[in-house]
Each structure stands twice: as C-alpha cells, then as structure tokens.
C-alpha positions in Angstrom: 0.0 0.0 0.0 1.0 3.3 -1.0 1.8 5.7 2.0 0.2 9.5 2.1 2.5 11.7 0.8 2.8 15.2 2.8 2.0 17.0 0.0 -1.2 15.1 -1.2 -2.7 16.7 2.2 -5.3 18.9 1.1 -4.5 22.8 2.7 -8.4 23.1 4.3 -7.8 19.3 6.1 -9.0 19.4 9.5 -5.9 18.3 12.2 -7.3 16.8 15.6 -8.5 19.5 17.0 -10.6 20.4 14.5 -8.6 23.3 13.4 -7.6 23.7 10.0 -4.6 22.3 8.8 -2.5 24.7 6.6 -0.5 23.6 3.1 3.2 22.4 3.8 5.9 25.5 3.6 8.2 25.7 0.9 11.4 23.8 3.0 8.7 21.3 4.3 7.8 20.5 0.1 11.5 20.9 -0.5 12.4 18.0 1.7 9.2 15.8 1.5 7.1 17.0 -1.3 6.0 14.4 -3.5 7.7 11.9 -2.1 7.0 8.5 -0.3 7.7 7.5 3.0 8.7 4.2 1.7 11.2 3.4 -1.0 13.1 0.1 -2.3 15.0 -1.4 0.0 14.2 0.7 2.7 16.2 3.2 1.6 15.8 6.7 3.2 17.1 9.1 -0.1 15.4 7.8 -4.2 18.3 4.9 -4.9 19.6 5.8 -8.1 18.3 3.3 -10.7 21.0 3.2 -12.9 19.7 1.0 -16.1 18.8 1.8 -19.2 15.8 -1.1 -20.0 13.7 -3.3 -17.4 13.7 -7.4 -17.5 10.5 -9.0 -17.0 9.8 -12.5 -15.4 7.7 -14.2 -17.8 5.5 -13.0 -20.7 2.2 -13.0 -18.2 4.5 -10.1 -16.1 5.0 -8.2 -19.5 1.0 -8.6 -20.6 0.2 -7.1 -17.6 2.5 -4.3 -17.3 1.2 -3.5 -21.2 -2.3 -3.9 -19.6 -1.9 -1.5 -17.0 -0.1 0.7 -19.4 -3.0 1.1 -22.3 -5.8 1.5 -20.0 -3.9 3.9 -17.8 -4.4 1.9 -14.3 -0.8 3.0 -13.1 2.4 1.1 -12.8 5.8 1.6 -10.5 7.6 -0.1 -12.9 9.3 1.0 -16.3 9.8 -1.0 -19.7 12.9 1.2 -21.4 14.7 4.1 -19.9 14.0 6.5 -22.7 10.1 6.3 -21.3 10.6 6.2 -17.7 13.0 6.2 -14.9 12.0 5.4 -11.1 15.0 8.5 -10.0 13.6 10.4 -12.5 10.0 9.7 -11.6 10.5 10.4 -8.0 12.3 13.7 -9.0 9.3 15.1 -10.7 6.7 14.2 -8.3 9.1 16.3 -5.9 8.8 19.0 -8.7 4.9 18.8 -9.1 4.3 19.2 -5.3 6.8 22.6 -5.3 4.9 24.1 -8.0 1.5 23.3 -7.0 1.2 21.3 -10.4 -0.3 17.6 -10.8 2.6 16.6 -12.7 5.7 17.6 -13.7 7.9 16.1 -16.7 11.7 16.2 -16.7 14.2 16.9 -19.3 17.8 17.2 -20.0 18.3 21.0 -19.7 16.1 24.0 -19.6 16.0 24.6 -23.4 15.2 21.1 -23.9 12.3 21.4 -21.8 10.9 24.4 -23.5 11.8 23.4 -27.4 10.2 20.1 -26.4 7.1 21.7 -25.1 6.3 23.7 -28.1 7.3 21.4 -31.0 5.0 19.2 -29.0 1.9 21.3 -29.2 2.2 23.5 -31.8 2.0 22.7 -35.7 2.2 24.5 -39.1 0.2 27.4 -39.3 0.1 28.6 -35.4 1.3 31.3 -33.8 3.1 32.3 -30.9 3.2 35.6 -28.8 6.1 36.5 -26.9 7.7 38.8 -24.4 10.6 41.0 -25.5 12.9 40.5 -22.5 12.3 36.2 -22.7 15.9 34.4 -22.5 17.2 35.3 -25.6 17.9 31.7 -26.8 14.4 31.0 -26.1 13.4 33.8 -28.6 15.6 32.6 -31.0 14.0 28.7 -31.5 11.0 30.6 -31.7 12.2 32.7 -34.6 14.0 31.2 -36.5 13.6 27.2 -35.6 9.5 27.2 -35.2 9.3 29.2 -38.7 10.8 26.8 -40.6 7.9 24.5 -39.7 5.5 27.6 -40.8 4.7 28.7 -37.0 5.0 32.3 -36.6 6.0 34.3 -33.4 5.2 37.8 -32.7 7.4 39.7 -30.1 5.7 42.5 -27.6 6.7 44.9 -25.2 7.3 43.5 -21.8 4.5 45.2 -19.6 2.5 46.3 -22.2 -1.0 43.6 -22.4 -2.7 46.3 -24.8 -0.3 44.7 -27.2 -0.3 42.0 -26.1 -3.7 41.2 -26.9 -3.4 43.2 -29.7 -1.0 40.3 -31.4 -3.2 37.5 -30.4 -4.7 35.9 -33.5 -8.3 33.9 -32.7 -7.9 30.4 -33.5 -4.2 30.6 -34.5 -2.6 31.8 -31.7 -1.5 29.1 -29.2 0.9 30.3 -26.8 1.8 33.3 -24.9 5.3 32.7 -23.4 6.9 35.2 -21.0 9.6 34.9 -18.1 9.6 36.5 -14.7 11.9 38.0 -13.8 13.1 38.2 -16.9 17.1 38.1 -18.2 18.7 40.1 -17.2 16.7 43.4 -16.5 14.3 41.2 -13.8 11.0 42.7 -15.4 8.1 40.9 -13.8 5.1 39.7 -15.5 1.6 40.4 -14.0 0.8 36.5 -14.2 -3.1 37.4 -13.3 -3.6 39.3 -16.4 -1.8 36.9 -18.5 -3.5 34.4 -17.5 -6.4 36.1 -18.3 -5.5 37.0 -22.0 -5.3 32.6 -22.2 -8.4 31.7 -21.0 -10.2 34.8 -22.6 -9.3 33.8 -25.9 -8.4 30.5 -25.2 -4.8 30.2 -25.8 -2.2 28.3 -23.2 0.1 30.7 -21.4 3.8 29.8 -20.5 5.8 31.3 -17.6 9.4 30.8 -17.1 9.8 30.9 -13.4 13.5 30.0 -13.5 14.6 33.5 -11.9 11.8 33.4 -9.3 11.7 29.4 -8.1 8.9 27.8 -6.9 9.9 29.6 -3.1 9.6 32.9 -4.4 6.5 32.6 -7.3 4.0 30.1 -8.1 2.4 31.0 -11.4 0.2 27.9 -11.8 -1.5 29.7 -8.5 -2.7 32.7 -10.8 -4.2 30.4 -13.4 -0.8 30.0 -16.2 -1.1 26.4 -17.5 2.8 25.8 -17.3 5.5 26.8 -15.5 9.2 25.9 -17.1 12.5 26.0 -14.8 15.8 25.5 -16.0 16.6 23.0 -13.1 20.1 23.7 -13.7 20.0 27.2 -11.9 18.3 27.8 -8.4 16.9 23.9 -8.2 19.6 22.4 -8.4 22.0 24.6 -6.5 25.4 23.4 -7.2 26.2 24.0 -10.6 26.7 20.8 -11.5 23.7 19.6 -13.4 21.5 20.5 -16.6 18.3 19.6 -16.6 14.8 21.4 -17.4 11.0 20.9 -15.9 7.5 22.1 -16.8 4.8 21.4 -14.5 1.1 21.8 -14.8 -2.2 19.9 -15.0 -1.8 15.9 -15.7 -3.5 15.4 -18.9 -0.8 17.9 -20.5 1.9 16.9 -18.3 1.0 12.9 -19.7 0.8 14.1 -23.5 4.7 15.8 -22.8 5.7 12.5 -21.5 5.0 10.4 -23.9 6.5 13.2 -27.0 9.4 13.2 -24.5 9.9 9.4 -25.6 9.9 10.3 -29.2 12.3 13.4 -28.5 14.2 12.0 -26.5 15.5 14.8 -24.1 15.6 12.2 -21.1 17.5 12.9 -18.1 20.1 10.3 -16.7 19.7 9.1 -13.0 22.7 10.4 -12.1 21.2 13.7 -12.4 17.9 13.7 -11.4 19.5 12.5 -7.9 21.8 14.9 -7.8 18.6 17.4 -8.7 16.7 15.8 -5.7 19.3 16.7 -3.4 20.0 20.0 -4.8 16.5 20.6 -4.1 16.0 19.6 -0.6 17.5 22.8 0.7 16.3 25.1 -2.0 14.0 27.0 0.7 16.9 27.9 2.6 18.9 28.3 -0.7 16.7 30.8 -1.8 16.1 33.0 1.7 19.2 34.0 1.9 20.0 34.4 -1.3 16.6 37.1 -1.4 18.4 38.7 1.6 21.4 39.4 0.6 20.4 40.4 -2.8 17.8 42.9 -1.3 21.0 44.3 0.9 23.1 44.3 -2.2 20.4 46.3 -3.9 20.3 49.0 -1.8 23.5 48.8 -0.9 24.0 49.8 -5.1 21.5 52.0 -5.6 22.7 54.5 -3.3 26.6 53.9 -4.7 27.6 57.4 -6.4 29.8 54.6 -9.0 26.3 52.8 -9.7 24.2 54.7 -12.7 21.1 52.4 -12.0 20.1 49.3 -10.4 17.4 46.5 -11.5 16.0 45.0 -9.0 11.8 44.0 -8.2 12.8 44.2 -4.6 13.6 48.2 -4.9 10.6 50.7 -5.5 12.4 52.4 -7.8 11.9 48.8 -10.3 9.1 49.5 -12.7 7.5 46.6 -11.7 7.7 46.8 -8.2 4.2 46.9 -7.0 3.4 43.9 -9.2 6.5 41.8 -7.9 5.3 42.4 -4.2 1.5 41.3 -5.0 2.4 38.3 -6.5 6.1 37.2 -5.4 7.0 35.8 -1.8 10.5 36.8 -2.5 12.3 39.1 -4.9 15.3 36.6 -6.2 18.8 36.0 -5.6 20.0 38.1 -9.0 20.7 41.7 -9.2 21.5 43.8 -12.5 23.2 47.2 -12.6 25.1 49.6 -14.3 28.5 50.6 -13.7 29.1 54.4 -13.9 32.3 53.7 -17.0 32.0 51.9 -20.4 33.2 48.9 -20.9 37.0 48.2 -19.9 35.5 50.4 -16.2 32.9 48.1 -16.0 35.5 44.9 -16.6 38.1 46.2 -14.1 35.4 46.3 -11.5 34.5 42.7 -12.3 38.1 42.2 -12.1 38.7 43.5 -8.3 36.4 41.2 -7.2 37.3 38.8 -4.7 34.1 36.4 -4.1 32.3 35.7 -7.3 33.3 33.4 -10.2 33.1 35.0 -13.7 31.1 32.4 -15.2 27.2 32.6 -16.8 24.6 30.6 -15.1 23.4 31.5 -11.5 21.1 30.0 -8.8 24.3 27.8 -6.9 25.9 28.0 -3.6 28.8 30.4 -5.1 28.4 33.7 -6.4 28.4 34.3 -10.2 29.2 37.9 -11.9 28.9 38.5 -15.6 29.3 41.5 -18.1 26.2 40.2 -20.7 28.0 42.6 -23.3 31.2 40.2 -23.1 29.9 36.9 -21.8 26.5 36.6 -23.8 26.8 39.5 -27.2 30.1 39.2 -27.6 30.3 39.1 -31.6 28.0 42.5 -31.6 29.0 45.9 -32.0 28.5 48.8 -28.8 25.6 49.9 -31.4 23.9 46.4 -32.0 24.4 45.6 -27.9 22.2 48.8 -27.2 19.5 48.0 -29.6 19.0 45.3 -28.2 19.0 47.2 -24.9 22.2 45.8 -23.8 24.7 48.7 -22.2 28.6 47.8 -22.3 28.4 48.9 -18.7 25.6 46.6 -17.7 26.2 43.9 -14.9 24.7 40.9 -13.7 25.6 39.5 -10.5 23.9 36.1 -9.2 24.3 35.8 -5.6 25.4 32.5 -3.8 24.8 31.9 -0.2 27.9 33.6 1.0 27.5 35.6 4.2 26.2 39.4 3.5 28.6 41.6 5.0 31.6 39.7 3.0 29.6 40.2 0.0 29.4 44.0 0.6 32.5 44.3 1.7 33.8 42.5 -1.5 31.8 45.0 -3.5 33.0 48.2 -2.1 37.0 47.4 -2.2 36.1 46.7 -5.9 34.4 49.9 -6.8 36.4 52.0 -4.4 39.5 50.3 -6.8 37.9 52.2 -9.8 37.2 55.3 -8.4 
C-alpha cells in the first residue's frame, strides 16, 4: 500500500483539534514533497536506478505491465529508460508538489524542456506571442527554428498587455510565453492578467519561473497552464547539473511525457538524484539568497559609482508593485550599471574577490557577468544597445555567501575604480 504523501494533504484538512490544517511550507515541500515515506529497500534518499531497460519475469508479467499501461491503471515499474526512470520519476513528483502542479515532466536542460514543449503542441500554421525581454535563446528557436515548420512568433513589449492582446490571433494563436523576472533586467510579468489573456481567448500561457523558483512565485497559483525551470539554476543549486522541468495539470503533463519518448531529451539518473538533493535545501537556498540580494540592492543603488540598479525588490523597479502582490520573495539576481563603459565596467569585475566570472546562476557560489562580453560578444556597442544591452551593464547572481563579506567584497572593488 502506497503511504500518504505530505503533500497530497489537502490545505483546508481538519488536524485533531478540529482546526484547519495549513499547506506544507516551501522547506517542508523541498524535503518531502512528493515523495514517499517508503522506498526500495528501505532506503531513506530515491536509490539511483541506474539502467537503461527493465527485465520482466515471464510473458504474463509483461501482458500485464502493457495492460496497465494502455488503460492507464498506473504502474511503478518501467519498460525502457528513454520512457521512464523510477530517479527520475521520484524527482518530478518532488517537482509537481513545489509548483503546486499535478505533474511535472523532466528533461535534459532548460531549453530542452521548452523546445520540447512547443514542437510538442504546436503545428504548421500557429502562432506564438512572446515577451521582448524572454531568455534570448528562447526567442531565437521561436524565430527562426518554429518558422521553418510555418509557426509564426510575434514579439511585444514586456509590460505592455494592450499589445499584447493586440497580437493575439483567434484560433491561430496558441501560446503566450513570458519569463519573470526576466534576463537580465528582472522585469516581472503580471501572471493574473496573462492568465487572463489565455483563457479569454483560449490560448495556453507559459511562464518561465527560473529566476523566481517555486519559493519565491508560483504561477500555476494565478491560473498559467505551465510553468518551465531550467533546473540547472536555483533547483539544483550546485552548478553541476543541466536539466529542465514544466509542470502543470496531468492530462498535458502525460501528453509531454510520452512526445518526450519520441524526443528523446531524457534525463540520466545520475542527475535527477543529484537534482533531488539539490533541491532539498532550495528553501533555505533561496532565503538567503533574497536577503542578501535585497541588501546588495540597496547597498548599489545608493553607490555614487552605480548609474542604475534592477531589481523588483527596490521601489524604484518598474514593476515593483506587481513583484510584491504576486512574489513571496524578490530573487537572488541583481543587474546594474557601472558608472564607466566597458574596460570600467570589466576592471570592476576584475577586483572582485568572491564571485566566479562564469554565466549561469542559482548555486551555492556567487556568479558575476558583463552580458555585453559573456552573452553579445560578436556585436557591435551599437547592436548591444539596440537590443538594450549597455557595455556597462552587470549581472551579479548571488550564492549563499554571508552578506557583509559580499558587501565588503563590493566596495574594495568599486572603491578600486574610483
């Protein structure tokens, strides 16, 4: 018999006093979400299943399994590891029950996850809205990968839902994909009135949550049909992983699942234990990575060597008000600009004692990055701007190094260009 899992407890279910019992917390679905109290052999962590195709004892055992497996009456077992991993399996029920989905589906990076999502729902002749400031690579499958197979995508003005809704085409129109916070300005989407725009005119809405996690944002909550992570970042937590997720109501998360067999983006066991670790502390991950990126914030903004500073948590952010409705926590990454152009900007980088220059973010250590070097390098100062990209511009991903070193790294560094 299957035991309850902590996170199948319904939020209104009565304890034994009769009071009402509230949902788990985030560290509480971290550590036990989704998963059950008793595993193979007794084991306290998900064993790693390390095989790539199942044996079965006779041909009565395998007419059953296919039994179960056409009429959908459930299974704990697996046929071939490109359909189904027990790891992996246990890994996305964990996922589901952070999100608030019913399912979740796993895959081998973040881009995999959302190229496999829309090449499994869309087909020739639909269309695609999408957010300006989305992950750029992101844009790019959509523009020039999807329109090769006749799909369309047309690209709007973060914040602006008048167009928005303006570019939605009736009964061609699929998806509206945004991110927030976005890369790398942190521009927050108001998930209420997308979600909105979907079910007005019937279209599925896609929010990339990777920036936020499922501590600080919960978009399925406000009525988005998926949520996407690149489980490489915040999830996993110790940069040394790829692996992608999208969670959301089980009848879609079933149909990804089985395209995912004919795609192919599977993830190895290795990984998704190594996720399911990662995740465990991702509550405490992510506090104090919102505190010290909060203190960092200010700390910047009121810096007479900082020009501006992006960050939801500040009121000076343009999206403030919405990030503080809708967002338990303002993120662990922090965008600014460097009063200098671009060698200032790099020598500031440079003095810095704590943080790796590397992309990525989300991990225990501290990542810094100049996007005009590290992600537009083959573009011109002109071509960088219009695509609102300043040589000057920085974004700094915060590990869970202490605060005060963090700040004291940061002002020996900019005192070193003044």
């Amino acid at each position: 018999m299957v035991q309850e899992r902590i996170t199948d407890r319904p939020a209104n279910r009565l304890n034994g006093s009769g009071r009402q019992r509230p949902a788990p917390g985030s560290s509480t679905r971290a550590v036990h979400g989704g998963a059950r109290r008793r595993k193979a052999y007794g084991a306290l962590t998900m064993p790693i299943v390390q095989t790539a195709t199942y044996a079965f004892n006779d041909t009565q055992e395998l007419i059953d399994f296919m039994d179960r497996k056409t009429w959908g009456d459930g299974s704990d077992r697996e046929e071939y590891g490109r359909y189904g991993n027990p790891t992996v399996a246990a890994v996305e029920s964990k996922l589901a029950a952070l999100d608030g989905g019913e399912d979740a589906v796993l895959y081998a990076s973040g881009m995999n996850a959302v190229t496999s999502l829309l090449l499994s729902v869309l087909s020739s002749g639909g269309h695609v809205v999408m957010t300006d400031d989305c992950y750029r690579r992101t844009r790019q499958f959509c523009l020039t990968f999807l329109k090769r197979f006749g799909i369309e995508t047309t690209i709007v003005p973060m914040g602006d839902y008048a167009a928005l809704e303006a570019a939605i085409i009736p009964k061609k129109t699929r998806f509206i994909i945004s991110e927030s916070p976005t890369n790398p300005y942190l521009r927050i989407a108001d998930l209420e009135k997308i979600a909105h725009l979907g079910k007005k005119y019937r279209v599925l809405t896609l929010i990339d949550s990777t920036f936020a996690t499922p501590v600080n944002q919960r978009p399925l909550e406000w009525g988005i049909d998926f949520v996407l992570h690149s489980a490489t970042k915040y999830l996993s937590g110790h940069h040394d992983l790829l692996a992608g997720v999208v969670v959301g109501q089980a009848d879609r998360i079933r149909a990804l699942r089985d395209a995912r067999g004919v795609l192919g983006g599977v993830v190895d066991p290795q990984n998704a234990y190594l996720l399911e670790r990662g995740i465990k502390t991702l509550a405490v991950r992510v506090a104090q990575q919102n505190r010290t990126a909060l203190a960092v914030a200010r700390y910047l903004e009121s810096h007479p060597r900082i020009e501006r500073v992006w960050y939801p948590g500040l009121e000076s952010h343009p999206d403030h008000t919405t990030a503080a409705a809708q967002m338990r926590g303002f993120g662990g990454v922090v965008s600014f600009e460097v009063a200098g152009d671009l060698e200032t900007t790099g020598r500031f980088i440079d003095h810095l004692r704590i943080p790796y220059i590397a992309p990525s973010l989300g991990g225990v250590e501290s990542l810094i990055e100049q996007p005009a070097l590290m992600s537009y390098y083959e573009k011109t100062t002109e071509e960088r701007l219009a695509l609102g990209i300043k040589d000057n511009l920085v974004r700094f991903a915060i590990g869970i190094e202490d605060t005060d070193d963090i700040l004291d790294d940061l002002e020996q560094a900019l005192a070193a260009i003044s």
